[in-house]
NUNURO-744596 format. One line per 2 residues: number of its first residue (from 1); their letters; for each residue x, y, z of C-alpha. Coordinates in Angstrom, 2 decimals. Layout:
// residues N
NUM	A	X,Y,Z ~ ...
This chain:
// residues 585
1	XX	39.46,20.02,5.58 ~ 40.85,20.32,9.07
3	XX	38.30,21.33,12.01 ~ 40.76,23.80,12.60
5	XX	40.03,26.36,10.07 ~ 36.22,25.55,10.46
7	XX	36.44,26.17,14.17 ~ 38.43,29.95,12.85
9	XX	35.21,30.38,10.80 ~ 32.68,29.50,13.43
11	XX	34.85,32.17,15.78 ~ 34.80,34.77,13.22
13	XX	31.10,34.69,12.75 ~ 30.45,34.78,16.41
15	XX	32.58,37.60,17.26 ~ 29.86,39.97,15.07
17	XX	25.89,40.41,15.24 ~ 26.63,41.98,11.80
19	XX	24.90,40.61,8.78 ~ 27.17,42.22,6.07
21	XX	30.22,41.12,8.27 ~ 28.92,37.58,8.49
23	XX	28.57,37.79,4.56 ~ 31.96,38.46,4.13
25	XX	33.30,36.22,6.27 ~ 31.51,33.52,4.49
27	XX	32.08,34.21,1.30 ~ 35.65,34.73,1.61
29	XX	35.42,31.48,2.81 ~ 33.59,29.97,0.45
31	XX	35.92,31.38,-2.24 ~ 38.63,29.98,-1.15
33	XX	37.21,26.49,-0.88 ~ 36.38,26.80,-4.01
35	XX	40.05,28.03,-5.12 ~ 41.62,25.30,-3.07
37	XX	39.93,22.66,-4.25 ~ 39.14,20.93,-0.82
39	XX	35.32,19.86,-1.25 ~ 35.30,16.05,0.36
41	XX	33.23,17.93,3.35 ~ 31.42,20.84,1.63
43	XX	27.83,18.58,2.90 ~ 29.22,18.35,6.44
45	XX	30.55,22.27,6.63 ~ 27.06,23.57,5.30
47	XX	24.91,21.85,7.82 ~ 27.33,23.01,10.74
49	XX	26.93,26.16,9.67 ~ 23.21,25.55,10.15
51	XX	24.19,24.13,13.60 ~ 22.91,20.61,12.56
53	XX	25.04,17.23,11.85 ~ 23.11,16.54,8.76
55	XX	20.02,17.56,6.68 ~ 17.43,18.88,7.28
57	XX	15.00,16.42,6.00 ~ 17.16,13.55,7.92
59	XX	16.76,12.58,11.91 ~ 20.22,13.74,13.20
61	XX	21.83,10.89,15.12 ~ 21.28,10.34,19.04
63	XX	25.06,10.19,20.45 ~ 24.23,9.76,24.07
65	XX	26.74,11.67,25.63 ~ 25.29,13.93,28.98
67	XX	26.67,16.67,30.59 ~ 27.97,14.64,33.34
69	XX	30.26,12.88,31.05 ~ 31.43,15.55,29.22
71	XX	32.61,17.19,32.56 ~ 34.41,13.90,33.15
73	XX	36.29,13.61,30.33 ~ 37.11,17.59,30.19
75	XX	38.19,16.49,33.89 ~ 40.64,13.84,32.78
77	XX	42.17,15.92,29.67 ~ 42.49,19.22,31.67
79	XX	43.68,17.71,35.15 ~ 40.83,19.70,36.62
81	XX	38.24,18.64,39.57 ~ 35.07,18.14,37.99
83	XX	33.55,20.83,41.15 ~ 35.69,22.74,39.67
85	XX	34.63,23.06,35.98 ~ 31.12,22.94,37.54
87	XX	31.48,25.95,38.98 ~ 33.01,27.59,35.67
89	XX	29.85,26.42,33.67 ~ 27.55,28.12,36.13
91	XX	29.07,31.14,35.50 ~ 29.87,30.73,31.53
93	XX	26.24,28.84,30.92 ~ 28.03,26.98,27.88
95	XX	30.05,24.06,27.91 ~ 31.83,25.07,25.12
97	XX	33.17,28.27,26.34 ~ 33.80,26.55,29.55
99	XX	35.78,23.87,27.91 ~ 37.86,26.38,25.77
101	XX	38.36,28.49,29.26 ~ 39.85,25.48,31.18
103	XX	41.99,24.73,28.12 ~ 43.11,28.13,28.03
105	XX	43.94,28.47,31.41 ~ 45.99,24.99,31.72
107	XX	47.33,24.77,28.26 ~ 51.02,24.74,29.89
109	XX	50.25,21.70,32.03 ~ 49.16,18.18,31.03
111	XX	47.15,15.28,32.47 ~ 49.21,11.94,33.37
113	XX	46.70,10.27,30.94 ~ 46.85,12.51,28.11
115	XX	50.34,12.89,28.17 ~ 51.81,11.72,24.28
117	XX	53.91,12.88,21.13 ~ 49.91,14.24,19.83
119	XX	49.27,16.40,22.70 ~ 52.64,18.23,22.45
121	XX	52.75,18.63,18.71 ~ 50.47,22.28,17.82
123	XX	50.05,21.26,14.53 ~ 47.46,18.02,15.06
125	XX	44.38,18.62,14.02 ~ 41.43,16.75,12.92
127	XX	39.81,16.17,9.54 ~ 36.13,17.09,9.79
129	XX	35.38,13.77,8.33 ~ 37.10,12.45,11.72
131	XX	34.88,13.86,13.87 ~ 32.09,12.69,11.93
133	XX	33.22,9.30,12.35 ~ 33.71,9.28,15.73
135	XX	30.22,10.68,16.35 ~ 28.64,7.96,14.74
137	XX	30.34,5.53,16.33 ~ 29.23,7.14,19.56
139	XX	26.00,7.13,18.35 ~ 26.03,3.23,17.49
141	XX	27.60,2.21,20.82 ~ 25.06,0.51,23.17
143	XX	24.91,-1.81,25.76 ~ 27.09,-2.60,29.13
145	XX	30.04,-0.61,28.98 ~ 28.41,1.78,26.41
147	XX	29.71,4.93,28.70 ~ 33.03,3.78,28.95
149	XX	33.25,3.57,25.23 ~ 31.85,6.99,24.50
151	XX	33.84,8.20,26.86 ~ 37.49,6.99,25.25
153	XX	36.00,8.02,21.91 ~ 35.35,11.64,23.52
155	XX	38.75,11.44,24.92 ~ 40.53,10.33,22.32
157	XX	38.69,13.35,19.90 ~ 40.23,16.11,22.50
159	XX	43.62,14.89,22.62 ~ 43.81,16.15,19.14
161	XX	41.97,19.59,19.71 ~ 43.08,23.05,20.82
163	XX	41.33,25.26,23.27 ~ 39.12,26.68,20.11
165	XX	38.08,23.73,18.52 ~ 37.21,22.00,22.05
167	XX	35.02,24.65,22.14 ~ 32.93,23.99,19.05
169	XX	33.68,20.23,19.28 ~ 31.29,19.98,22.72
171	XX	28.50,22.04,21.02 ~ 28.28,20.22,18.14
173	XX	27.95,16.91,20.45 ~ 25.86,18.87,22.86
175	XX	23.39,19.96,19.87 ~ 24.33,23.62,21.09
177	XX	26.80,24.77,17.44 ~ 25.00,28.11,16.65
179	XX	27.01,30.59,15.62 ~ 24.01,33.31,14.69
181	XX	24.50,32.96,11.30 ~ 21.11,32.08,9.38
183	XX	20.41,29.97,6.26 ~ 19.56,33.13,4.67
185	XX	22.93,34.39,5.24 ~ 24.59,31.57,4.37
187	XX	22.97,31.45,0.82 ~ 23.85,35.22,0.24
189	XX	27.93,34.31,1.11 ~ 27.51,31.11,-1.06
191	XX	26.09,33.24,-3.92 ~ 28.78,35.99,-3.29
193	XX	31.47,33.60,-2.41 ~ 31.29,31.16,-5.23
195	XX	29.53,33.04,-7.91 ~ 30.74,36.30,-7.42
197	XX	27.49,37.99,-7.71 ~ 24.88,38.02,-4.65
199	XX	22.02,38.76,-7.07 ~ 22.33,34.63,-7.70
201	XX	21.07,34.13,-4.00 ~ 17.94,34.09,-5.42
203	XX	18.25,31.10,-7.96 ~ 20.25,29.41,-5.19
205	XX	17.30,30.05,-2.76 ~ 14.86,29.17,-4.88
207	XX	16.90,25.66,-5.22 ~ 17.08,25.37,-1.75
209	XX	13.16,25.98,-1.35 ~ 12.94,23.11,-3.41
211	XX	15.58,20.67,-2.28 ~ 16.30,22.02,1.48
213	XX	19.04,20.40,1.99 ~ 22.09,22.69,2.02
215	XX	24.87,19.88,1.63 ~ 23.71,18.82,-1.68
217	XX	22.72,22.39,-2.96 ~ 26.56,23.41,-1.46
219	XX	28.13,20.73,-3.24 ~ 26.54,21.29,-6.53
221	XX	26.86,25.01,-6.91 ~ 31.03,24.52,-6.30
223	XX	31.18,21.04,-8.54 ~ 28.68,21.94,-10.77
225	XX	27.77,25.56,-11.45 ~ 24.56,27.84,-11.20
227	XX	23.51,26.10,-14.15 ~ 22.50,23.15,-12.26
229	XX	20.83,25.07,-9.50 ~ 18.70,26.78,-12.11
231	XX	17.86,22.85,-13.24 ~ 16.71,22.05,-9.63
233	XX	13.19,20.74,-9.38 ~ 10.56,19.13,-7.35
235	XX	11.84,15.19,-7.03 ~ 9.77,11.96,-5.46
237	XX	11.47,11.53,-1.96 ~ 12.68,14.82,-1.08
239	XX	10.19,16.95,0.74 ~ 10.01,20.81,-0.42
241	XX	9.07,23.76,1.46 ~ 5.92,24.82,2.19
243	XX	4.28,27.61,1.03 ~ 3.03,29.70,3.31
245	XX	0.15,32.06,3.86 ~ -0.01,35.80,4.77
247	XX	-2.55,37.88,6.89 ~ -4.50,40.63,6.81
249	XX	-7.55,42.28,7.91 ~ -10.24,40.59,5.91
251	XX	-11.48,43.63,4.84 ~ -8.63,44.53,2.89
253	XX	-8.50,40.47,1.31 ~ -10.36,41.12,-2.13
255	XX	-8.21,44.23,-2.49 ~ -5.23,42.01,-2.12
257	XX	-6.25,38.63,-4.31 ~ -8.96,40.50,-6.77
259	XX	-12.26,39.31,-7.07 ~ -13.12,36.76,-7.43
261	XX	-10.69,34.62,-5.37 ~ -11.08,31.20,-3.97
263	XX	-11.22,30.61,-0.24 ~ -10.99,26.62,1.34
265	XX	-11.01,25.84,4.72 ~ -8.10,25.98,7.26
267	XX	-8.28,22.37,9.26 ~ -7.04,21.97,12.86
269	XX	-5.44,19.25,12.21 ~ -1.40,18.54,10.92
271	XX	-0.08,19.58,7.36 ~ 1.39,16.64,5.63
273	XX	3.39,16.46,2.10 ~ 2.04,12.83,0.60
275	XX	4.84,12.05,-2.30 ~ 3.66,8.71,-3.79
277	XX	5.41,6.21,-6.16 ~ 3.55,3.49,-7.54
279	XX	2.37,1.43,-4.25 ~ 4.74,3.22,-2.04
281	XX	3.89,5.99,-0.04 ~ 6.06,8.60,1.85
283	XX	4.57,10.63,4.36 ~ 6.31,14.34,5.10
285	XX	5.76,16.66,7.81 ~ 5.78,20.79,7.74
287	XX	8.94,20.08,9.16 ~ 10.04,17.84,6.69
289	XX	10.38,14.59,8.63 ~ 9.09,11.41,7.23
291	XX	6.39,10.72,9.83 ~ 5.31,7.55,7.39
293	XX	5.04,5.33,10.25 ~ 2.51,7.53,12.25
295	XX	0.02,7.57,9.82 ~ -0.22,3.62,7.96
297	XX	-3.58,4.23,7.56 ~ -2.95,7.55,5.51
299	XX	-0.70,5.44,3.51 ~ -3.51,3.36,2.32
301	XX	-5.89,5.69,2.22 ~ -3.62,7.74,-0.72
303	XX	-2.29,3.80,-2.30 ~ -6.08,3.18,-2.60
305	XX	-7.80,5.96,-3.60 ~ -5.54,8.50,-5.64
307	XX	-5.80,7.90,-9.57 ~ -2.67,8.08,-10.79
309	XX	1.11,6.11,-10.21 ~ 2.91,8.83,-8.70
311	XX	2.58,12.25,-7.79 ~ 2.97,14.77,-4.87
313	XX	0.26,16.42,-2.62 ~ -0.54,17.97,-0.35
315	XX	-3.24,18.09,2.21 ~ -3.92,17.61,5.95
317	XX	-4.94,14.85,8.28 ~ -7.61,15.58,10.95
319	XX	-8.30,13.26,14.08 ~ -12.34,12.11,12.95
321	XX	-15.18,10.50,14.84 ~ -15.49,7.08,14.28
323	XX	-18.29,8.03,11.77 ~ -16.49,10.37,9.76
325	XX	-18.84,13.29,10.77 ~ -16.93,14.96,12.94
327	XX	-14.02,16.61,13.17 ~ -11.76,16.93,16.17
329	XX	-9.50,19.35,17.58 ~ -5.80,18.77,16.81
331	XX	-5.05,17.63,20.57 ~ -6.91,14.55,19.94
333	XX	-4.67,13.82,16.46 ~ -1.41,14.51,18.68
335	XX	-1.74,11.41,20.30 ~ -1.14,9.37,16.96
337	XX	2.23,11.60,17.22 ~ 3.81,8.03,18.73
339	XX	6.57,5.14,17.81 ~ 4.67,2.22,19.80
341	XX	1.22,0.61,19.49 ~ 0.28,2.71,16.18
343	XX	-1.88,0.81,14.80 ~ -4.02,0.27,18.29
345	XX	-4.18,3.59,17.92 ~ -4.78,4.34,14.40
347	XX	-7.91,2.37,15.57 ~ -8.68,4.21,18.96
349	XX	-8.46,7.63,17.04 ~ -9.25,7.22,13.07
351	XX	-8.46,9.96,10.80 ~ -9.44,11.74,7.37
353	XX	-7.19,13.16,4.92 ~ -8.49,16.43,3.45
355	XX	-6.08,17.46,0.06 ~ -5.52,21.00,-1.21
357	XX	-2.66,20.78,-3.51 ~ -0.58,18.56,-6.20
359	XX	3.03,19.66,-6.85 ~ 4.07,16.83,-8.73
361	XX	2.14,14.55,-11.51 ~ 4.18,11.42,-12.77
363	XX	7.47,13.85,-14.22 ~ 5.44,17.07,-14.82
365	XX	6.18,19.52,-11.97 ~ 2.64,21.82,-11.13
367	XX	4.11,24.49,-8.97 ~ 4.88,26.95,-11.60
369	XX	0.71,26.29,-12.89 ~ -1.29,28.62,-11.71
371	XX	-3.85,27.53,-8.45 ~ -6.91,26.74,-10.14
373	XX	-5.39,24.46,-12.59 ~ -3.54,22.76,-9.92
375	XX	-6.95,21.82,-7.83 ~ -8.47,21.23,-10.96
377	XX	-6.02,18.34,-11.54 ~ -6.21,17.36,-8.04
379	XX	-10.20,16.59,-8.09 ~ -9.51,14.39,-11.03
381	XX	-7.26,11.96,-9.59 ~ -9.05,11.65,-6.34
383	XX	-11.21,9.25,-5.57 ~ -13.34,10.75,-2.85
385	XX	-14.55,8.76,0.34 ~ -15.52,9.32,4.26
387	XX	-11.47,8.88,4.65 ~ -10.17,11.06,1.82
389	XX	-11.61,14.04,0.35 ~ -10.16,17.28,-1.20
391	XX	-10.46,20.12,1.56 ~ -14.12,22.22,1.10
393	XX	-13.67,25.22,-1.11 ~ -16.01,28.00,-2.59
395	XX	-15.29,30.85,-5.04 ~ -15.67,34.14,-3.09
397	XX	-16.83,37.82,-4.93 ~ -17.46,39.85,-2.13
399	XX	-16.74,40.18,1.89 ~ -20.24,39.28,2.68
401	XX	-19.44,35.72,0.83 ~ -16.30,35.75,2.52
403	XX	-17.61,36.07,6.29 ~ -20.63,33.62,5.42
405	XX	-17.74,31.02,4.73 ~ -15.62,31.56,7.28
407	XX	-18.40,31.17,9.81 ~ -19.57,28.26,7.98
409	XX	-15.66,26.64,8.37 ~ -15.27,27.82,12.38
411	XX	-18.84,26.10,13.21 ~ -17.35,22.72,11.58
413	XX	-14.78,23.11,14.15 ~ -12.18,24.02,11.55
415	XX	-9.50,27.10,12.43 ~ -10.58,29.21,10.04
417	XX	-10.00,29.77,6.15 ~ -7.26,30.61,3.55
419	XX	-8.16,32.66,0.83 ~ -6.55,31.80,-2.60
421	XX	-5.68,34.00,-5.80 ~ -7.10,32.20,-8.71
423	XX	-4.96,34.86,-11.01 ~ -2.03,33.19,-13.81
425	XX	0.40,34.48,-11.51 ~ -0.74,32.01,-8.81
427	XX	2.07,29.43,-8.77 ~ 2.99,27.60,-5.85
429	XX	5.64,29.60,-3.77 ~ 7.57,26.88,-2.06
431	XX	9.03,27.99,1.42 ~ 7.83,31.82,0.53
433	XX	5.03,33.82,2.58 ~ 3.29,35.72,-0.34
435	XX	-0.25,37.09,-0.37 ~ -1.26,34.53,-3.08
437	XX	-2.37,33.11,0.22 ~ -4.10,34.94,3.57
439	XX	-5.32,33.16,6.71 ~ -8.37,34.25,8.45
441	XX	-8.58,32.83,11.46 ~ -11.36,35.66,13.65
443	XX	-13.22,38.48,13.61 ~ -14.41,39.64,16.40
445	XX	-13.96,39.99,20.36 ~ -10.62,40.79,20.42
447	XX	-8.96,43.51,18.50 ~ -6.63,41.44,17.59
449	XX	-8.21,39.04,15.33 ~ -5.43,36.04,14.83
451	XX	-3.39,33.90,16.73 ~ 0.45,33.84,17.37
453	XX	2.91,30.93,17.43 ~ 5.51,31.51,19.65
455	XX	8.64,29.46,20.95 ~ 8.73,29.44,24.97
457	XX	12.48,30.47,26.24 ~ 12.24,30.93,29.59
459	XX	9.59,30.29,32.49 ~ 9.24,31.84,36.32
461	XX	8.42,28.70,38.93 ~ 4.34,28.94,39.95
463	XX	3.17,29.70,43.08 ~ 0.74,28.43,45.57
465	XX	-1.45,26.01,43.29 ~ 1.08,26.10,40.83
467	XX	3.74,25.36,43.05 ~ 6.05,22.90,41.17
469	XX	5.54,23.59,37.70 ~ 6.56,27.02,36.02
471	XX	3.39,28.89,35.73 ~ 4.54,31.71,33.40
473	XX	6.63,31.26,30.69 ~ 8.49,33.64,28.63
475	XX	7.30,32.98,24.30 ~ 9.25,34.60,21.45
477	XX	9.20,35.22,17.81 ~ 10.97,34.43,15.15
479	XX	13.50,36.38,12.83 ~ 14.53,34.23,10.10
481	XX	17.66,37.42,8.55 ~ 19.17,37.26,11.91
483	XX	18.30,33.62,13.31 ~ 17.34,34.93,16.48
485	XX	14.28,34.07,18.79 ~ 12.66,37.84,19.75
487	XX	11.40,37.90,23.43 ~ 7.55,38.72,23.04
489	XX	5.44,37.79,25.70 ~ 4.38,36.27,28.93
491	XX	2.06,33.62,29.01 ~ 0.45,33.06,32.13
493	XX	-3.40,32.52,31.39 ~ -4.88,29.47,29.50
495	XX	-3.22,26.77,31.31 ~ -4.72,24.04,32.60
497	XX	-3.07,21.17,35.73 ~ -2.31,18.56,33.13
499	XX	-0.65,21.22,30.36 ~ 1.44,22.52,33.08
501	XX	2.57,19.33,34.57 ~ 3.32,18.21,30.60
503	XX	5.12,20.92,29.90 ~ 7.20,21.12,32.58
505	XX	8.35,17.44,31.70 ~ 9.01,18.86,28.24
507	XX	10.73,21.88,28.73 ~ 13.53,19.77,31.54
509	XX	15.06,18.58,28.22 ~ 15.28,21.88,26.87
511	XX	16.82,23.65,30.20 ~ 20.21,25.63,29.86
513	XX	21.77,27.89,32.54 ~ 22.00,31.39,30.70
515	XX	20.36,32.46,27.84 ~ 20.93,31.15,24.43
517	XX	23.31,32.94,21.72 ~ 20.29,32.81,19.74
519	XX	17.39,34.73,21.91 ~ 17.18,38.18,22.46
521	XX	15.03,38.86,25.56 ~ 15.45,41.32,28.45
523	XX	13.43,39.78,30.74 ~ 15.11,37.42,33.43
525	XX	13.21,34.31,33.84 ~ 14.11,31.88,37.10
527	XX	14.78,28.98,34.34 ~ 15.97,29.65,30.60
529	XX	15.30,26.95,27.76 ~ 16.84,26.50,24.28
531	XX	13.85,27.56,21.88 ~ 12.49,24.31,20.74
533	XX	8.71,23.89,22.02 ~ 5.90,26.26,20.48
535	XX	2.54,27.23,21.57 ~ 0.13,29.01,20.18
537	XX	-1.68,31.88,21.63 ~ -4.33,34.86,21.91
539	XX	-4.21,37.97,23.20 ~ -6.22,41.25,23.14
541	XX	-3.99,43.38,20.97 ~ -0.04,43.96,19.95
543	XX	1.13,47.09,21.43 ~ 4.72,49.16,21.69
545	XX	6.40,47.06,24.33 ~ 9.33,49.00,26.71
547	XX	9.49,45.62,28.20 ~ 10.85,43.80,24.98
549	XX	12.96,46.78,23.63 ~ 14.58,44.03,21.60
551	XX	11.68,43.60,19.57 ~ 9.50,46.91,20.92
553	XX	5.99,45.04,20.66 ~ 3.97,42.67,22.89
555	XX	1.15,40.76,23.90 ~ -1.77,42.07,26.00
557	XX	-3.67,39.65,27.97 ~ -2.12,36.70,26.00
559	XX	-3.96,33.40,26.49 ~ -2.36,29.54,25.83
561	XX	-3.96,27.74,23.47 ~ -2.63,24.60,22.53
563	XX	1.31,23.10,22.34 ~ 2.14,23.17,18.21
565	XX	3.54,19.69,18.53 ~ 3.70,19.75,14.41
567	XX	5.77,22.54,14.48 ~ 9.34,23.51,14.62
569	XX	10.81,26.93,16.36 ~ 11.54,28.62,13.08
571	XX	8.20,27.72,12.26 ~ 6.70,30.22,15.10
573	XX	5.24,33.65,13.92 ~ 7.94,35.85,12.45
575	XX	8.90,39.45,13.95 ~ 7.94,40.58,10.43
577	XX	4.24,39.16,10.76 ~ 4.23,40.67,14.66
579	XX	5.02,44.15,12.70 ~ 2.24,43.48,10.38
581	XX	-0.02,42.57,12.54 ~ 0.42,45.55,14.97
583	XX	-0.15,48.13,11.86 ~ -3.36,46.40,10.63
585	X	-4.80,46.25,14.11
């Protein structure tokens, strides 16, 4: 397929904040794909419409190219001072739309050095699989000269582009393609474009949820048919989504998982998806990274003490004293989160693994099995130690059991608890927030009783002691139908010198000039970020917010409490949860 008509797609969808418009303009696409035939880069299309170069579950290449060179090379191919396309970026905050306004503006005159037969024919256009080509060799090239090289490459890519596809070229390089279309969208215009029938987004969802990467599941719904989506299961090597966990007010928990239900602890430590085959081990974040390497004595832990060849599991790993008495708060396991000197510090800072759930057992899949037989499973292929154990758990009947356990977790220094049906009907809900699972994690003090994970956009520069670092940033929540980042607070209170020197180190990678396509905030921070750090916080209550129209609820007296290092920005609380959590104040 040419980048051309991709680039026509990516404008369509941007020119409308409509969701039933977006659906149509994707699955008129994706019908005639499927009528033309063209499906050599139906993997590649699907994860730029996700604004990623590949899968989810795959580390998307490093190409190395910084602003500074991009203005060059824009420069050379538009015949136009670098101060001057500076100045047009200020204004337009996006490279893209400042590349596609300089293009625009001098399409009638050409550089010396990009004058040839290509650059005067209308009708050149890249294949996607071109551009994916080049970007890996960009993403190979090191070494003296390494610029230079990139640079040609980059060159030599625009030659061949018009204004438009410029545009959308530099974002995808610049990790900035997002077009506010979401994943859920996207799997309503497959299922409507392909299949003719949007009631198969579910099936196609589900397969997703189970396989999350969107190239493959693309690829065989056109080649194959919703008969093989409906065949997709949980595989050895490919991570699935977690399932996730509702709240409410405990009060209202037995009415909502009967009595009696089960309730385990909730660990402050980092959620990890163990898939092992015979002797080797693979290691999966909530993110769905392979974080293998972080953790080799995890590995070992699972290769010597789990009863069985190969299965799937999950469970979490907690930073432990050196006895294994202890457990420690998840800023002390962070510092595993390293490439270099692992296994000094897999000694410095030893961990447990605590397990909670099996999804897999040798080629029988347990997430359609109901909970208890899944931990029943679970206890007998583990073979319990100091370093591996299966996460505490009691059977609840009444709130008085309930609070007596939860206190019982908190004073073990553990976050809280999740409370578990025990029903048939409790399968294993893969990427889904149900209430076959509700986190506690308070009770009293504040009238709001939970915490909230939200992704920091923007930040105001600190004043006297906090001169020098941003000492209020600007956290927002997550809507996963509209792929947007909802403004929700101010976070000024919980910080201490060293979290506010690291973060603002972290958030100067993360620094844009206007505010991102994809947030929705009113507020005008001195310095705006693309949403990719989260925190988690506490605050008194959620209340109507005038400040946040956008959303129409806030934070009072929010509170920092720790930097979710584990997690990703669509990972943060949702604007659905803020909703529920404001009515069940």
């Amino acid at each position: 397929m040419k980048f051309k008509d991709l680039a026509e797609l990516f404008s369509k969808l941007e020119s409308t904040n409509k969701r039933l418009e977006m659906i149509e303009i994707l699955s008129n696409f994706f019908q005639n794909l499927k009528t033309s035939g063209e499906f050599d880069d139906l993997d590649k299309i699907a994860y730029l419409l996700q604004g990623q170069l590949v899968s989810n579950i795959k580390q998307a290449p490093k190409i190395g190219i910084a602003e500074k060179m991009i203005i060059e090379a824009l420069s050379l191919h538009s015949g136009v001072e670098s101060s001057k396309i500076k100045e047009v970026l200020i204004k337009k905050g996006d490279i893209g739309v400042t590349a596609e306004y300089i293009l625009s503006k001098k399409k009638k005159q050409k550089s010396l050095f990009d004058f040839s037969e290509n650059s005067l024919n209308n009708n050149v256009s890249l294949d996607i699989h071109e551009i994916y080509s080049a970007l890996q060799r960009m993403s190979i090239t090191e070494g003296s000269g390494s610029n230079d090289k990139k640079l040609g490459i980059l060159r030599g890519l625009m030659r061949k582009c018009s204004a438009l596809e410029t545009k959308y070229l530099l974002r995808i390089i610049t990790s900035t393609l997002r077009v506010g279309v979401s994943t859920l969208t996207i799997l309503d215009g497959l299922a409507l474009g392909i299949t003719g029938d949007k009631i198969n987004r579910e099936y196609i969802e589900k397969a997703y949820n189970l396989h999350p990467d969107l190239g493959d599941i693309t690829r065989m719904l056109v080649e194959e048919g919703m008969d093989a989506i409906k065949q997709v299961k949980v595989s050895y090597g490919i991570p699935i989504k977690s399932m996730l966990a509702s709240r409410v007010p405990y009060g209202e928990i037995i009415e909502k998982l009967g009595s009696p239900f089960k309730a385990e602890y909730k660990l402050d430590g980092e959620r990890l998806q163990i898939h092992k085959r015979g002797n080797k081990i693979k290691l999966f974040s909530r993110r769905l990274l392979e974080i293998s390497d972080q953790y080799p004595d995890v590995c070992k832990f699972v290769k010597n003490n789990v009863k069985t060849e190969n299965a799937i599991l999950e469970g979490e790993v907690v930073a432990m004293d050196v006895f294994y008495e202890k457990m420690l708060p998840f800023q002390v396991l962070s510092r595993r989160r390293r490439k270099y000197d692992v296994k000094d510090v897999s000694k410095e800072i030893p961990v447990g693994l605590f397990l909670f759930d099996i999804l897999l057992l040798d080629n029988e899949s347990y997430i359609d099995k109901p909970f208890p037989l899944r931990r029943k499973k679970l206890e007998e292929i583990i073979n319990e130690k100091d370093e591996i154990k299966l996460v505490e758990s009691k059977l609840i009947h009444s709130t008085e059991e309930l609070l007596e356990f939860f206190q019982k977790a908190r004073k073990k220094g553990n976050e809280g608890i999740i409370a578990k049906s025990i029903k048939e009907d409790a399968v294993y809900q893969a990427g889904n927030r149900g209430f076959l699972w509700i986190k506690m994690k308070g009770l009293e003090g504040r009238k709001l009783k939970d915490s909230v994970d939200v992704a920091l956009i923007g930040a105001f520069h600190g004043r006297g002691r906090r001169k020098g670092v941003y000492g209020t940033y600007i956290g927002a929540v997550y809507d996963p139908l509209t792929d947007k980042f909802e403004a929700f607070t101010r976070v000024a209170s919980g910080w201490t010198d060293e979290i506010m020197e690291f973060l603002k180190k972290e958030m100067e990678q993360h620094e844009v000039d206007k505010k991102p396509k994809n947030v929705s905030c009113e507020d005008i921070p001195d310095q705006w970020f693309h949403p990719k750090v989260v925190i988690e916080i506490i605050g008194d209550e959620i209340t109507i917010s005038d400040k946040f129209p956008s959303l129409g609820y806030s934070l009072r007296f929010p509170v920092f409490q720790r930097i979710r290092t584990e997690k990703g920005p669509k990972d943060a609380t949702t604007t659905d949860e803020i909703k529920q959590l404001h009515s069940t104040q």
